[in-house]
N, C-alpha and C positions, 0 to 999 in steps of 0.2 A: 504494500500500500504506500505510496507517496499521497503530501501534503504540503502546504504550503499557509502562509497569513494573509489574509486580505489586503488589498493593496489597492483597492477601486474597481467598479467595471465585476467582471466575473476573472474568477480567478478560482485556486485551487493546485488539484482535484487529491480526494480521494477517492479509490475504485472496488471493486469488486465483484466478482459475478455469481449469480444465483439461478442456478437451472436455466444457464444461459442465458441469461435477463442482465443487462448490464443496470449495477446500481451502484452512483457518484452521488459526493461531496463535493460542492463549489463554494466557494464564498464571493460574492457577489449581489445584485443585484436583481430581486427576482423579473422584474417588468423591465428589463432588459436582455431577459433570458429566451432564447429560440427555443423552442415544445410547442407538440400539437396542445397541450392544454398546460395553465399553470395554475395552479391550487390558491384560491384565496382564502386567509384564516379571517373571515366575516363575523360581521356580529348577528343575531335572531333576526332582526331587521331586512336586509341583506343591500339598505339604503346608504353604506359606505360610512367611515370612521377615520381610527387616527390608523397610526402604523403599516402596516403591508396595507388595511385595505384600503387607507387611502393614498398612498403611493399607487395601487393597479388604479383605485377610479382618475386618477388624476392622470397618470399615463394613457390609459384606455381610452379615454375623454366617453363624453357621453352614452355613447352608445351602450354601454355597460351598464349603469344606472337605469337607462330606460328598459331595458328588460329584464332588470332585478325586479325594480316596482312590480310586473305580471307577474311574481312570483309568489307572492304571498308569503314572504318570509322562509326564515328555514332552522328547524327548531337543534339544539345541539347533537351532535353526533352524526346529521346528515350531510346530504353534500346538493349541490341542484347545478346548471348548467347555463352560462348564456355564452354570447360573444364576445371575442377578446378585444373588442376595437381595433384601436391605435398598435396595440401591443403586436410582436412577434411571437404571434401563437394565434391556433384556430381557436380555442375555449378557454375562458376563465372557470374553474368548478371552485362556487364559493361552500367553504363546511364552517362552521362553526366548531369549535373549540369548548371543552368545559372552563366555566368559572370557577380554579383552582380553590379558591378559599371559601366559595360557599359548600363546596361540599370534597373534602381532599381524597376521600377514600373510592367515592366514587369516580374521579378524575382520570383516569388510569382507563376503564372502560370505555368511556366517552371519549375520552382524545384516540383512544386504538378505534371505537368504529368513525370517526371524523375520516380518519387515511382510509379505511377499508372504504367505505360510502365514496370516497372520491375515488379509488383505484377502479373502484367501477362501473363510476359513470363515466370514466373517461373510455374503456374497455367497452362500454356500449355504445359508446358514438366513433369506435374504431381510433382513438388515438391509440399511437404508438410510444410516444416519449412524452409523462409527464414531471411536472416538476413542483417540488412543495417549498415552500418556508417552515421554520418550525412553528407548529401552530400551536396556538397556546401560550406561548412563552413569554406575550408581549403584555398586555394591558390588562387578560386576564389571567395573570399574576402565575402559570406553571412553574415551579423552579425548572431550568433547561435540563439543569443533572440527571432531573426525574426524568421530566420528557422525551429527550434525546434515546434512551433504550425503549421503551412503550415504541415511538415512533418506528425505529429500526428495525424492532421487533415486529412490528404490526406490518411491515411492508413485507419484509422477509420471507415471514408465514404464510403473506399472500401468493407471493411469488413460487414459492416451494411446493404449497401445499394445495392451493387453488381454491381456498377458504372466500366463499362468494357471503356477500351481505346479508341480512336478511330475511324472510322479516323480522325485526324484534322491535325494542322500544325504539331504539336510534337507529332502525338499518330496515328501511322499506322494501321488500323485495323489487328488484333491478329487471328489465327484460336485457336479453343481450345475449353473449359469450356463454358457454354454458362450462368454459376450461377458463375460469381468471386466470389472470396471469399469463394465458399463452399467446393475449391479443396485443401486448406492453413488450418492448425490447427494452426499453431505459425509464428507471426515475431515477431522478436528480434530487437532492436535497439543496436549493440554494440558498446561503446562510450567509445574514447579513454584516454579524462583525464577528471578531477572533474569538472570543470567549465560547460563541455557539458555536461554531467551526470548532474550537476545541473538543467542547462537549462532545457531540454528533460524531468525531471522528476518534476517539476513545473505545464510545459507545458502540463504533462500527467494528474496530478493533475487539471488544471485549466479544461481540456476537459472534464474530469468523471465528473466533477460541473454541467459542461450545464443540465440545462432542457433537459429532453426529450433524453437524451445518455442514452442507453441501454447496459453502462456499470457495472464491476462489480469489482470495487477493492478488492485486495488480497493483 
């Protein structure tokens, strides 16, 4: 695995592959990142905020907001789909994130279907490469430490295991791919300063450890 410290712009990488799926570390910028879709960490609303998601509305320019509004919200641990505008990518999938401190124990389950919900809405509109920020981590207060393996984890599983959403409280049943994971060649984590790059690439490092990961550092 190589890595590197943010330096502006997209930068990086750490790598790895999982049942041939290529999964990277960049630090960088995510609404400047090339993917058929990039992940926005939204709020219930899905009417645009501070942090990532006002960074995509603001890059995306409008277009994005107008067809959040048709959406009627989107409650945590989901994910929903519009247009990427302005941005270099075909979709934005905005999921919601849990509110770390109102409820810590549950956090962990909600932030894991927030990725799963979006790995498969991206897999039912045939994206190939998507790419996340870490969700949670920002305004709704996740410590990254925590975050950073849940997320890793939760992608991982998907990628390996073919673990599809749904239905439960947070994870609507999806039409689509009926093999997750075999419609996605790449997700990206892209991480916007050195501390979460630390985190995330630790955490990437501690997972290719486990026994029995049928991963493959690069």
């Amino acid at each position: 695995m190589t890595g590197s410290s943010p330096s502006g712009g997209v930068s990086g990488p750490a790598e790895t592959i999982v049942n041939g799926r290529r999964l990277r570390l960049v630090a960088g910028d995510i609404t400047r990142f090339p993917a058929d879709a990039i992940v926005n960490a939204a709020n219930e609303s899905l009417l645009g905020g501070g942090g990532v998601d006002g960074a995509i509305h603001r890059a995306g320019g409008p277009a994005i907001l107008q067809e959040c509004r048709a959406l009627g919200g989107c409650r945590p641990g989901e994910a929903k789909i519009t247009t990427a505008g302005r941005l270099p990518a075909k979709y934005v999938i905005h999921t919601v994130g849990p509110r770390y401190f109102a409820d810590p124990r549950g956090a962990p389950g909600v932030l894991a279907a927030a990725y799963r919900s979006s790995l498969a809405v991206a897999e039912a509109h045939d994206c190939l490469s998507i790419a996340f920020p870490s969700i949670g981590t920002g305004a709704f207060g996740y410590p990254v430490a925590e975050a950073a393996p849940v997320a890793l984890k939760t992608v991982i599983d998907y990628l390996l295991n073919g673990e599809r959403p749904g239905p439960t409280q947070h994870e609507p049943a999806l039409p689509g791919r009926t093999l997750p994971g075999q419609g996605l060649k790449e997700v990206t984590f892209v991480l916007y300063d050195a501390g979460t790059f630390a985190a995330y690439a630790g955490a990437l490092s501690r997972q290719s450890a486990q026994p029995g990961r049928l991963l493959r550092l690069s």
